[in-house]
MARGUDO-744397 format. One record per residue (C-alpha): residue number from 1; residue in three letters; z, y, x. Coordinates in nm, 3 decimals, always signed. Each point is the difference from the previous one (the first is absolute). Layout:
N
[NUM; "ala"; [Z; Y; X]]
...
This chain:
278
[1; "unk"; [+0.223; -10.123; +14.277]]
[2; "unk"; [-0.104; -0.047; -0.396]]
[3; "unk"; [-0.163; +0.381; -0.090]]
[4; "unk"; [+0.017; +0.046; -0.379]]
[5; "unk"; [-0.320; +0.193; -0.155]]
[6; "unk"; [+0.049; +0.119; -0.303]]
[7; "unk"; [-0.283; -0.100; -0.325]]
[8; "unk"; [-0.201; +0.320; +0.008]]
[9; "unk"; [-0.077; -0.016; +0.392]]
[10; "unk"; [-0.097; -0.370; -0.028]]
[11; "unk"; [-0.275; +0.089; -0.279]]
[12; "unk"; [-0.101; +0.300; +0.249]]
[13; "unk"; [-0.018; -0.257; +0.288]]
[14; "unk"; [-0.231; -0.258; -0.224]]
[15; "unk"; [-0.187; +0.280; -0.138]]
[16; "unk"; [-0.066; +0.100; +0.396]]
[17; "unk"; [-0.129; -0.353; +0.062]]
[18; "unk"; [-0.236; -0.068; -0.307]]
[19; "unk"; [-0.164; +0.361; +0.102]]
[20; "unk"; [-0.063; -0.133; +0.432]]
[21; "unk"; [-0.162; -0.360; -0.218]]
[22; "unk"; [-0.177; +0.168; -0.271]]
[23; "unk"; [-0.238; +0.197; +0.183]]
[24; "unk"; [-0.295; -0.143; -0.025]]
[25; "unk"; [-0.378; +0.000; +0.155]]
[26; "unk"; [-0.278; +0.072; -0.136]]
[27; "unk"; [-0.394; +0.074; +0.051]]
[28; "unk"; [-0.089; +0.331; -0.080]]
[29; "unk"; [-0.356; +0.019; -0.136]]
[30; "unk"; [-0.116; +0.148; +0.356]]
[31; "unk"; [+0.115; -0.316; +0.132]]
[32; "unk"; [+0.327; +0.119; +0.141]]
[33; "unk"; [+0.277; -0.166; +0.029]]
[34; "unk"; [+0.326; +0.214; -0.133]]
[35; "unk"; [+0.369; -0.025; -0.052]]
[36; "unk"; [+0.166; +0.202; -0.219]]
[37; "unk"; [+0.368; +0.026; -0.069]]
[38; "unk"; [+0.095; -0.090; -0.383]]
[39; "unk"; [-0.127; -0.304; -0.159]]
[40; "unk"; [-0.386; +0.005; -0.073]]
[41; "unk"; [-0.175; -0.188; -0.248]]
[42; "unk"; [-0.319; -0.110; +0.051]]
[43; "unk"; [-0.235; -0.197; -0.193]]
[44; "unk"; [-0.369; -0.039; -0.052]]
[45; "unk"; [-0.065; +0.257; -0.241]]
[46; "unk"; [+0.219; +0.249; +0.206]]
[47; "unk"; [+0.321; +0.127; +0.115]]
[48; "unk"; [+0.278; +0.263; -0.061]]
[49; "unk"; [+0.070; +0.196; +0.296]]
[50; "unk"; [+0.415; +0.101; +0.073]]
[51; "unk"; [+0.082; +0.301; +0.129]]
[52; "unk"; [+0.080; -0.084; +0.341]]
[53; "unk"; [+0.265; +0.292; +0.048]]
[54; "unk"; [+0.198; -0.166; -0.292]]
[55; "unk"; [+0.163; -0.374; -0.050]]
[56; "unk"; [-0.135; -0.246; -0.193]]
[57; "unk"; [+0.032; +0.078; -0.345]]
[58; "unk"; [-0.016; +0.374; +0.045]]
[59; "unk"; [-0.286; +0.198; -0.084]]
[60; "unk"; [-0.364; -0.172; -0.063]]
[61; "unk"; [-0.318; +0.202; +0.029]]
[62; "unk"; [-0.161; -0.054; -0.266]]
[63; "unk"; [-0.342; -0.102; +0.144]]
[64; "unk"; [-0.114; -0.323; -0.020]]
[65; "unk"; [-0.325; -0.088; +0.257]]
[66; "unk"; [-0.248; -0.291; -0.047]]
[67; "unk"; [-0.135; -0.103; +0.307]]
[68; "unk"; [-0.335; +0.035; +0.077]]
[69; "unk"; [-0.170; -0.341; -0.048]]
[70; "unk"; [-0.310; +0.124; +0.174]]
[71; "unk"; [-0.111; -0.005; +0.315]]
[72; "unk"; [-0.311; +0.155; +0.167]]
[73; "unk"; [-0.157; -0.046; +0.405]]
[74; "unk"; [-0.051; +0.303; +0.225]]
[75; "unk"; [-0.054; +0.012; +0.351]]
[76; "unk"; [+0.107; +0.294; +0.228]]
[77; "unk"; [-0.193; +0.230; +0.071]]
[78; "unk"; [-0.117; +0.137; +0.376]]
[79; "unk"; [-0.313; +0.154; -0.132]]
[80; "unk"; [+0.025; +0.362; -0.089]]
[81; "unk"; [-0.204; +0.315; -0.051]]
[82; "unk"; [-0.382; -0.061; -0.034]]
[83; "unk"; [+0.033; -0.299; +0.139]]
[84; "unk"; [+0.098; -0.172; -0.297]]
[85; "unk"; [-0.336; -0.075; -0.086]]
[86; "unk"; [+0.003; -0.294; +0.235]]
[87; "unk"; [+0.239; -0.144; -0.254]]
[88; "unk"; [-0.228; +0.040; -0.316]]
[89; "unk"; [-0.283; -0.100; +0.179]]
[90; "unk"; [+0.241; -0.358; +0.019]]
[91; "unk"; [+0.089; +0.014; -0.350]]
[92; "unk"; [+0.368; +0.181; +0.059]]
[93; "unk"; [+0.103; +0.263; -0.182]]
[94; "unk"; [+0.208; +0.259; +0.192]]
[95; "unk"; [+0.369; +0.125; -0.148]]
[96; "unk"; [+0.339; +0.115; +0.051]]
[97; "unk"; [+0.297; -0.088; -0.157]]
[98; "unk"; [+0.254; +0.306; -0.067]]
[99; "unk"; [+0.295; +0.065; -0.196]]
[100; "unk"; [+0.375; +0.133; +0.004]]
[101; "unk"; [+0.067; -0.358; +0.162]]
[102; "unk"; [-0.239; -0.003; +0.275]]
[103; "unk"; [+0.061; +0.231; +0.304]]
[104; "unk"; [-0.299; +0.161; +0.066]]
[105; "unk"; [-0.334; -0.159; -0.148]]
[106; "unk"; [-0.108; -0.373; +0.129]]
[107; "unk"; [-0.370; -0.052; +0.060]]
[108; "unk"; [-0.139; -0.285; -0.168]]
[109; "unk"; [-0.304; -0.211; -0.091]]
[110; "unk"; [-0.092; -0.230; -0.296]]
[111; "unk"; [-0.278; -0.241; -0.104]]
[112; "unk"; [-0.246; +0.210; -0.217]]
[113; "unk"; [-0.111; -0.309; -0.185]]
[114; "unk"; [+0.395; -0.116; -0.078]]
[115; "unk"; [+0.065; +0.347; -0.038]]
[116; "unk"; [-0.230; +0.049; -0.271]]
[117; "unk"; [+0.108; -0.301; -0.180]]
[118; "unk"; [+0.358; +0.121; +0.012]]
[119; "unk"; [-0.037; +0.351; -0.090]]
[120; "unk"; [-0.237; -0.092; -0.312]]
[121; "unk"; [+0.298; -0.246; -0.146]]
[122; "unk"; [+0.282; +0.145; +0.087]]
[123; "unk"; [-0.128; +0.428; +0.042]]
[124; "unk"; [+0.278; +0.263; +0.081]]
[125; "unk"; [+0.339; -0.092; -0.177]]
[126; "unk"; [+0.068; -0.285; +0.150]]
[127; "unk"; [+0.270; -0.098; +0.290]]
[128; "unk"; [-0.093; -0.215; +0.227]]
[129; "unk"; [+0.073; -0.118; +0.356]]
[130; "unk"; [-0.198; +0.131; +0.261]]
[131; "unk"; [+0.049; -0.223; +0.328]]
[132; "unk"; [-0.201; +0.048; +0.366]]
[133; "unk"; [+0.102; -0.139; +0.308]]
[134; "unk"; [+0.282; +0.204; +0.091]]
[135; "unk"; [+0.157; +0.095; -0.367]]
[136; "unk"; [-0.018; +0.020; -0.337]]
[137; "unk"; [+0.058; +0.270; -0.309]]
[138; "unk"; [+0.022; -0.011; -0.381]]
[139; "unk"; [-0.330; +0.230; -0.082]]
[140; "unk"; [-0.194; +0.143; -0.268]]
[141; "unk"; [-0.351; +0.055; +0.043]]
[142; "unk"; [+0.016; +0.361; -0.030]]
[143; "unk"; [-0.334; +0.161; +0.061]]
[144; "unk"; [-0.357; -0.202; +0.081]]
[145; "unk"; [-0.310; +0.208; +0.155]]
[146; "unk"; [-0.335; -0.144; -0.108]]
[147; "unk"; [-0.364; +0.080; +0.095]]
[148; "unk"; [-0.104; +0.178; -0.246]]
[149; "unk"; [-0.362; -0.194; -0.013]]
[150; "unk"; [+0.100; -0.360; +0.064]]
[151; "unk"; [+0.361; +0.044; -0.122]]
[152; "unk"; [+0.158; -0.196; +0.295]]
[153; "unk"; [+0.351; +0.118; +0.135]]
[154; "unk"; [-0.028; +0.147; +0.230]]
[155; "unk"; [+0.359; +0.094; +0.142]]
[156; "unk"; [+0.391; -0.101; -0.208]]
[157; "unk"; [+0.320; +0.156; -0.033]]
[158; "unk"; [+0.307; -0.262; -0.036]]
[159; "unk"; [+0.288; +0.217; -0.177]]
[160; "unk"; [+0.342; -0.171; +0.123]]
[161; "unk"; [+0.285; +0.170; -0.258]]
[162; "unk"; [+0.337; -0.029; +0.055]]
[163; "unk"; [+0.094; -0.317; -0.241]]
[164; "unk"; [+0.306; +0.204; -0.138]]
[165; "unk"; [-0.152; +0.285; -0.116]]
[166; "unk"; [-0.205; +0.045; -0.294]]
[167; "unk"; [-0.361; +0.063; +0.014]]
[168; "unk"; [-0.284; +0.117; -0.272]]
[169; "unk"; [-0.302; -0.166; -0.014]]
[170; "unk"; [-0.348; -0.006; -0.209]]
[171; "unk"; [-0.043; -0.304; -0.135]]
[172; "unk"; [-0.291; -0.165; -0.190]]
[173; "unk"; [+0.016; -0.086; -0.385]]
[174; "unk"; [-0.145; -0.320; -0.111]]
[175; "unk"; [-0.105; -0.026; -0.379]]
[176; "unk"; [+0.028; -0.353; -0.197]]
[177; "unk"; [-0.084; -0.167; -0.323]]
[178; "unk"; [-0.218; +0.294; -0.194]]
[179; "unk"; [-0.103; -0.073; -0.332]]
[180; "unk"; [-0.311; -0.115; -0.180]]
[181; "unk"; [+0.103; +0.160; -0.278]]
[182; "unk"; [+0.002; +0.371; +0.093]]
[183; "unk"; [-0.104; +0.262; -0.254]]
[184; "unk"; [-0.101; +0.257; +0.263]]
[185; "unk"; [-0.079; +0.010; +0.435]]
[186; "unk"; [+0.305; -0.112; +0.247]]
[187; "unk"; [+0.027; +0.306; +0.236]]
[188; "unk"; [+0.154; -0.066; +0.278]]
[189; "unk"; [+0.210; +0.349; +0.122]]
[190; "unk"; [+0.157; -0.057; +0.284]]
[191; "unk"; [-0.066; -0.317; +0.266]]
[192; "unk"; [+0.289; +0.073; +0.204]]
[193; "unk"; [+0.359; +0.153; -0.009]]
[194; "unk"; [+0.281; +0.122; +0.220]]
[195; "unk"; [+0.332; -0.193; +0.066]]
[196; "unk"; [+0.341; +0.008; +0.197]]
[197; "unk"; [+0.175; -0.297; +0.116]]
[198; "unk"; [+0.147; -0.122; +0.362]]
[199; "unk"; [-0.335; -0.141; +0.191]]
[200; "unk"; [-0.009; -0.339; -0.090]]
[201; "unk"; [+0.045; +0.085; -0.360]]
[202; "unk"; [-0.298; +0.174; -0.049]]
[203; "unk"; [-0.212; -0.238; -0.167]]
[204; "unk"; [-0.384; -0.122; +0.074]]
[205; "unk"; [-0.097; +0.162; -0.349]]
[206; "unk"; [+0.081; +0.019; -0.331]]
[207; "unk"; [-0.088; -0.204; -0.258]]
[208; "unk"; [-0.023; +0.085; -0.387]]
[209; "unk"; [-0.087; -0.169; -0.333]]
[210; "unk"; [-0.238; +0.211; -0.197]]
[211; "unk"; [-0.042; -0.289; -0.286]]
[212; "unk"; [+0.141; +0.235; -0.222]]
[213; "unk"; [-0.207; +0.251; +0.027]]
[214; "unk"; [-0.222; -0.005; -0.335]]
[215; "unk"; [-0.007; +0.334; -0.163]]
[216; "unk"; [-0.100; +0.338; +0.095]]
[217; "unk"; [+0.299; +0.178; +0.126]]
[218; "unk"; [+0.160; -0.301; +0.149]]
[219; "unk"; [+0.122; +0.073; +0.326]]
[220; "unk"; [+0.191; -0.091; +0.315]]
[221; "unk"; [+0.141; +0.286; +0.187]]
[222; "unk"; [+0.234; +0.007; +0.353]]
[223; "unk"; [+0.336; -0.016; -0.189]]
[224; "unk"; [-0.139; -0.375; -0.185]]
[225; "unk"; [-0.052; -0.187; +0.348]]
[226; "unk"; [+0.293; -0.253; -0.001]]
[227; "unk"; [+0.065; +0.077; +0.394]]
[228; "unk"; [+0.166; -0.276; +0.262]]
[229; "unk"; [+0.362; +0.103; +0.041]]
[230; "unk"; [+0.106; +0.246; +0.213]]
[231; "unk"; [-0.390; +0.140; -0.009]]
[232; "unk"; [-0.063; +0.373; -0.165]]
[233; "unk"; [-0.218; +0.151; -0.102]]
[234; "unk"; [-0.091; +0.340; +0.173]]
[235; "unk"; [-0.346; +0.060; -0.228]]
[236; "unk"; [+0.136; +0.212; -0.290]]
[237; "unk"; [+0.126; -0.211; -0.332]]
[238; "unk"; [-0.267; +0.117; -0.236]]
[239; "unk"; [-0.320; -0.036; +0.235]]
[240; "unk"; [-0.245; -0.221; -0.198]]
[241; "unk"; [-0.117; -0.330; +0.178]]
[242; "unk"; [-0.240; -0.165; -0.285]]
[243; "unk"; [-0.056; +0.050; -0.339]]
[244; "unk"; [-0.254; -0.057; -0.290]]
[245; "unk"; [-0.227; +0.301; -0.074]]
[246; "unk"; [-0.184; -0.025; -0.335]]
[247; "unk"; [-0.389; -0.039; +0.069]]
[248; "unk"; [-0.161; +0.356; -0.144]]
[249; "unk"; [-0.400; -0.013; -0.113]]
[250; "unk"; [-0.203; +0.262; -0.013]]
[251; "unk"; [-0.142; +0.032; -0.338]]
[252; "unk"; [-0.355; +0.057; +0.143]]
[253; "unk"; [+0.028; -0.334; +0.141]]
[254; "unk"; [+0.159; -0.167; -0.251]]
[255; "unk"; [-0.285; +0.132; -0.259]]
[256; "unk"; [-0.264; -0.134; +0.299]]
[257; "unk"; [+0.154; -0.366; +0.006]]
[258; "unk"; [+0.037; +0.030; -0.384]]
[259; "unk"; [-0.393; +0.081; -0.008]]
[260; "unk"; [-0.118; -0.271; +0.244]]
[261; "unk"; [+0.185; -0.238; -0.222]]
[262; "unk"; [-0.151; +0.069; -0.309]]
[263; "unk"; [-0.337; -0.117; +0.107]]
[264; "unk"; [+0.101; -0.328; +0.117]]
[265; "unk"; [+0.207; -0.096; -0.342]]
[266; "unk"; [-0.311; +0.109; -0.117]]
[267; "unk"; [-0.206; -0.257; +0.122]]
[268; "unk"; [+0.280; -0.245; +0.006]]
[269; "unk"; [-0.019; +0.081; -0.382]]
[270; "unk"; [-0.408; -0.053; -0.024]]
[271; "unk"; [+0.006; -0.300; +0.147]]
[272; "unk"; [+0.256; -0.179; -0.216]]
[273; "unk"; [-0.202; +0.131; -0.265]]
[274; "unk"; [-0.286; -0.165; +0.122]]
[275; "unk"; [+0.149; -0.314; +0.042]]
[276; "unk"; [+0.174; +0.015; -0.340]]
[277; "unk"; [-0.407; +0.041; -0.171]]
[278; "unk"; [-0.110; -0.287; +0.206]]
């Protein structure tokens, strides 16, 4: 028996097939393996995630993730309570790694030394890949206790967000390029401002270009910073970050240089004269 289908149902039939071979697999940047209905594209620099209740070509989120290129060691931790100071004493530092992703809190350990090294260069905006024996979690470093006299850590929070949802972070301002030309003092306002972005948007720190900077008045304020894509701002717009203040002397002082000048043109002048009789 021959069965006639009609045009329309054949195109439903071949759209039915190219869904079943288009899913594809991915590694999430926990490590996961995940299939997702839809088409996904995935590249180096990131990927756009389909919703998975939809077909391909239906609705995109529009969130694009880079994956976490970092990775950090932890061990698990047994050690607990006051007991932990068994693990300082070795040159761990004691933490737990929490977050909307993690059920419950997972005890951990790191390397103070490493540790140190990797929370000087890379401090608390930055995603990275926490792996231990038994798992792994994209982290921020969110909170570090020190000793107040020797300024060791002494214990670490890991933050684990949920990757989909945006998150505000402090993060540090780097200045660049100041000028040997300024007609006042470079005052330095603010070291640090607030953002929004998904996690691994949220950049290490933010760099700006205060060349310009010559006169007094110049200024960069919060509303200036030329921000990554999808990052905001959450300081307010008009907050001043640097600027060039002019350089005020106290007349008393300026009549006190002017004075201890005098005497040394003075003698500067005396002993040309000299030279000139000779």
């Amino acid at each position: 028996m021959v069965r006639l289908v009609s045009a329309s149902v054949k195109q439903r039939i071949q759209r039915g097939n190219e869904n079943r071979t288009e899913h594809r697999r991915f590694t999430s940047v926990v490590g996961c393996g995940v299939v997702l209905p839809g088409q996904v594209e995935l590249d180096l620099a990131g990927f756009l995630f389909r919703d998975p209740m939809g077909s391909a070509g239906d609705r995109i989120h529009e969130q694009v993730w880079v994956m976490a290129t970092q990775e950090f060691a932890a061990q698990r931790r047994t050690v607990v309570g006051k007991k932990v100071k068994q693990l300082r004493r070795q040159g761990l530092v004691p933490g737990v790694v929490y977050g909307p992703v993690v059920e419950g809190t997972v005890p951990v350990s790191v390397d103070r030394r490493e540790f140190l090294k990797f929370y000087q260069t890379n401090g608390h905006s930055t995603l990275f890949v926490l792996r231990w024996e038994d798992g792994d979690q994209s982290v921020f470093i969110r909170e570090v206790q020190q000793d107040p006299v020797r300024r060791e850590p002494l214990h670490v929070d890991f933050f684990a967000p949920n990757l989909r949802m945006p998150v505000r972070a402090i993060v540090p301002i780097a200045f660049h390029n100041p000028s040997n030309t300024i007609d006042g003092r470079l005052a330095e306002i603010r070291n640090e401002v607030e953002v929004e972005a998904l996690p691994a948007s949220i950049p290490h720190q933010i760099d700006i270009d205060v060349s310009e900077l010559v006169r007094p008045g110049d200024a960069i304020r919060v509303g200036d910073l030329n921000l990554p894509q999808g990052v905001t701002a959450v300081t307010a717009e008009d907050e001043t970050i640097v600027q060039v203040e002019a350089v005020y002397q106290e007349p008393e002082e300026a009549a006190e240089e002017a004075a201890e000048a005098a005497p040394e043109e003075s003698a500067a002048g005396e002993s040309t004269g000299a030279e000139a009789e000779e």
